[in-house]
matplotlib code that plots the C-alpha trace (Angstrom):
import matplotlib.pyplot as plt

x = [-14.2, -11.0, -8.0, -5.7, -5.8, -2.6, -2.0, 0.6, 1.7, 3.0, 6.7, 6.9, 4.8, 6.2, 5.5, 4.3, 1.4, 2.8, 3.6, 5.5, 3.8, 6.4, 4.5, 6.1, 6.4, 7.8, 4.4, 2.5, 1.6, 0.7, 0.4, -2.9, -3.8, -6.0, -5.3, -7.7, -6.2, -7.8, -9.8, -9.6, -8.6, -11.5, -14.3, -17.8, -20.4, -23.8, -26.4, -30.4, -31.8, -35.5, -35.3, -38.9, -40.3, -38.1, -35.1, -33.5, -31.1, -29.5, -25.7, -28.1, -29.5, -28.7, -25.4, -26.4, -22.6, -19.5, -18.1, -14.7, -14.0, -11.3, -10.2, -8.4, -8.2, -4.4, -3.7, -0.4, 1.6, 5.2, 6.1, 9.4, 10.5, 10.1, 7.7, 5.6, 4.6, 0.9, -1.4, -5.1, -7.2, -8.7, -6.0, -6.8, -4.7, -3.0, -1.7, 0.0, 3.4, 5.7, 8.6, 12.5, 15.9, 18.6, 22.3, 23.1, 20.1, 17.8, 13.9, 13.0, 9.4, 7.6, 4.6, 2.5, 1.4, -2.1, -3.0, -3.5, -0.7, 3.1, 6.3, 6.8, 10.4, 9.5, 7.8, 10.4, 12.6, 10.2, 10.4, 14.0, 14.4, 11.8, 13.9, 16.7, 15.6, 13.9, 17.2, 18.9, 18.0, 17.7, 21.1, 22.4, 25.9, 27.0, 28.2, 24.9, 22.8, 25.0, 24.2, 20.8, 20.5, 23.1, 20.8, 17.8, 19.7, 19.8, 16.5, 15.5, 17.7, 16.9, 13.4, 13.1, 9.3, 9.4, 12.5, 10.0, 7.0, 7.3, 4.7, 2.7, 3.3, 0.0, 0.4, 1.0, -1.7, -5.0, -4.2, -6.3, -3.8, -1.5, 1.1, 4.1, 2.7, -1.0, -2.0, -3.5, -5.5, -6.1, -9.0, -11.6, -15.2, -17.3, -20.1, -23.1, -22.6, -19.0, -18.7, -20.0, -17.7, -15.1, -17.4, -18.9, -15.1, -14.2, -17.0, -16.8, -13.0, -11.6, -9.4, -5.7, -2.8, 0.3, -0.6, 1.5, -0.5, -1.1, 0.5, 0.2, -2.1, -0.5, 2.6, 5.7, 7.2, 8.2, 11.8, 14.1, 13.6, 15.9, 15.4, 19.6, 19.4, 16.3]
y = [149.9, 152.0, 150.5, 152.0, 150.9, 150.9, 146.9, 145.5, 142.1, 141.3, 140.6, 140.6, 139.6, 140.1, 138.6, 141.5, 141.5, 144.2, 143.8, 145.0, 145.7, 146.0, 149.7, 152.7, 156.9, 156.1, 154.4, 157.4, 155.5, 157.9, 157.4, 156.2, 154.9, 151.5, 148.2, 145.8, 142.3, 139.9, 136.9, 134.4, 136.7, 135.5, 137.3, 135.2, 136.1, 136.1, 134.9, 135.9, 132.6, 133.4, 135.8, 137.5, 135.1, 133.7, 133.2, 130.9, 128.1, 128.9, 129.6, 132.6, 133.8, 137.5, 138.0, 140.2, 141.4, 140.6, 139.9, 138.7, 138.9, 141.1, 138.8, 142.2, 145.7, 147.2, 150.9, 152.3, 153.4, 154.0, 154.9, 154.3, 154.8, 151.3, 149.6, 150.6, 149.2, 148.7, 147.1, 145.6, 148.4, 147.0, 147.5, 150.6, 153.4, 152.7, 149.2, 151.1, 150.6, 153.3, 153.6, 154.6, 154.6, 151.5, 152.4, 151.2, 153.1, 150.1, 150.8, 149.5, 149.0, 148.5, 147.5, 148.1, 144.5, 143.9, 145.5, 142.2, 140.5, 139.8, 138.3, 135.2, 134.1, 130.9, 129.6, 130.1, 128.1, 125.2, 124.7, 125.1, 121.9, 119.7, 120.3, 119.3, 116.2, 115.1, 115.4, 113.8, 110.4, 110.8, 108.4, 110.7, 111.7, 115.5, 115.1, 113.9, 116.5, 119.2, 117.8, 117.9, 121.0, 122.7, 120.7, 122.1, 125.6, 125.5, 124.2, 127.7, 129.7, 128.9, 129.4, 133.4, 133.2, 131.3, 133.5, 136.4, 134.8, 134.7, 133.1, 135.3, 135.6, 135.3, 139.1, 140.3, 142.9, 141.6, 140.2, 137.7, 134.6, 136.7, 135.1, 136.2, 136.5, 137.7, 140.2, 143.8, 146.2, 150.3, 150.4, 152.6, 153.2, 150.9, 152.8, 150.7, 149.6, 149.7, 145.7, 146.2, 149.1, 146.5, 144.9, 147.9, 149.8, 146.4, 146.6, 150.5, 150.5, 150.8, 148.3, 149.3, 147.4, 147.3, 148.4, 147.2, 145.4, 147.3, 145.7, 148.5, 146.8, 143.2, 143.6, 142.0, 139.1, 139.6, 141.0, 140.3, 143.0, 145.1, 148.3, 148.9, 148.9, 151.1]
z = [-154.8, -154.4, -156.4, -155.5, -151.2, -149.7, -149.2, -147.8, -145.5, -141.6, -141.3, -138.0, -135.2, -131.7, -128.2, -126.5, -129.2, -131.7, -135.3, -138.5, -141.4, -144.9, -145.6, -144.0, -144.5, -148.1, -149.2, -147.2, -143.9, -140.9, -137.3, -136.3, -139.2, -139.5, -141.8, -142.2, -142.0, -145.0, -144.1, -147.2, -149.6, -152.4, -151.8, -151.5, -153.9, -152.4, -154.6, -153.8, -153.7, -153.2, -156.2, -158.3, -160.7, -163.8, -162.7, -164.1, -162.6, -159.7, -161.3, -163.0, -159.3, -159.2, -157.0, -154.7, -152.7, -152.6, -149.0, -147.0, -143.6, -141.7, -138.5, -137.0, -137.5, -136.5, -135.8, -136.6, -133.7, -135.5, -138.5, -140.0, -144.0, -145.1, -142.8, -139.1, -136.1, -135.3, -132.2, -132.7, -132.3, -129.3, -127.5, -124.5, -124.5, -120.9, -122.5, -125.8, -126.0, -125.9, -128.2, -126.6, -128.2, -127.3, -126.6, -130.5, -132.2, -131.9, -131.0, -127.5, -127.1, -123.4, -123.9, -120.2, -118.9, -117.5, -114.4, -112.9, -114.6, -112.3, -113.2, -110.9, -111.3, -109.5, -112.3, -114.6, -112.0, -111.2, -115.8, -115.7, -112.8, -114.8, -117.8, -116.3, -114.7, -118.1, -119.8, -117.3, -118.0, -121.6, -121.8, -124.6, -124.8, -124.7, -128.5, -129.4, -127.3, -129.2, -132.7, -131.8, -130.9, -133.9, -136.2, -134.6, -134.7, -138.1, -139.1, -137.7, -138.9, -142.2, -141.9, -142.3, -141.4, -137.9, -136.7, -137.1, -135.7, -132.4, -129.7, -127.5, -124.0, -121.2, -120.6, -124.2, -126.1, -127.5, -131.0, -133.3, -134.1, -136.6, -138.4, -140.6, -144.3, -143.8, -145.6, -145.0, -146.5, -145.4, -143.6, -146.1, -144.8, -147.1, -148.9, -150.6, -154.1, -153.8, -154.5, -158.1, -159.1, -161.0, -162.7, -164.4, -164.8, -166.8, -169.0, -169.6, -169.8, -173.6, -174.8, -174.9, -177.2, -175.0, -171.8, -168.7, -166.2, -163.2, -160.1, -157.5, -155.5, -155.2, -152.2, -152.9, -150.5, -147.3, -146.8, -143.6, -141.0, -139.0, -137.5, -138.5, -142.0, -142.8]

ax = plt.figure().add_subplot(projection="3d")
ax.plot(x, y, z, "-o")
ax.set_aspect("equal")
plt.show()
């Protein structure tokens, strides 16, 4: 197994079905390339249990492989110094979203709704009269509906995570439930007998006094994003 595979995590994760990944040109992320997104992050050992005669009790049963699962695999559509934007790779070209400047610098994405998919204001007109009829007879005073919602207000904006997790829209890209925090790995071709690698490099490897642990490959915590202060 490669140690040294570009890892990093999801800071953002927008409605049209697009996310931010903390890895950009600075950490030698490209355009169309592919991060796997990690299952459970522990990786199962599977153990032979019909093995040849003499085996002994089953915590001795040969392991066999190592596996995890990747729930979704992300291409790279943008790359900017300190982090990028990437889609499922599912997604069909005519549904990639396009990338445009805004009038203070800011990155405008359209992302290209279903072929099949329309905006129908009336729906959003039919909520907005329910809403107001629920409320209506709620028997709260203004004073108290506005400490509700200032304390709501800042419930959220105190929580960095759910201000840049936002929920999917009906018409929004293909994208397997992910959330602010998961973490992904490059996407390497996996070539037999790569599993058991580590476990022969720690048993080779010499033993050093006052070596540094090697934290390449462990990403730190998600930072606020904004495309202003890259």
């Amino acid at each position: 197994m490669d140690q040294h595979l570009l890892r990093g995590q999801v800071i953002h994760v927008n409605e049209d079905g697009w996310v931010v990944i903390n890895r950009g040109a600075q950490d030698g992320v490209s355009e169309g390339q592919r991060f796997a997104v990690l299952g459970e992050r522990n990786p199962r050992q599977i153990r032979d249990l019909f093995p040849a005669a003499g085996a002994g009790d089953p915590p001795d049963l040969p392991v066999v492989l190592h596996t995890d699962t990747a729930y979704e695999l992300l291409r790279v559509i943008l790359v900017e110094r300190r982090c990028c934007v990437a889609i499922s790779d599912r997604v069909p070209p005519e549904r990639t979203p396009q990338a445009f400047l805004g009038p203070q610098g800011e990155l405008l994405v359209y992302t290209p709704p279903p072929p099949d998919w329309r905006y129908d204001a009336l729906d959003l007109e039919e909520a907005a009269e329910n809403a107001a009829d629920d409320t209506g007879g709620s028997g709260e005073t203004d004073e108290e509906e506005a400490e509700e919602v200032e304390t709501a207000e800042a419930a959220a904006g105190d929580d960095l995570i759910a201000k840049q997790q936002e929920r999917l829209w009906d018409g929004s890209l293909p994208l397997n439930a992910l959330q602010v925090g998961d973490e992904v790995v490059q996407a390497q071709p996996y070539h037999p007998g790569a599993w058991a690698a580590p476990i022969a490099e720690i048993s080779a490897a010499p033993t050093e006094t006052g070596a540094a642990p090697d934290s390449s490959g462990s990403p730190p915590d998600h930072q606020a994003y904004d495309w202003l202060k890259l």
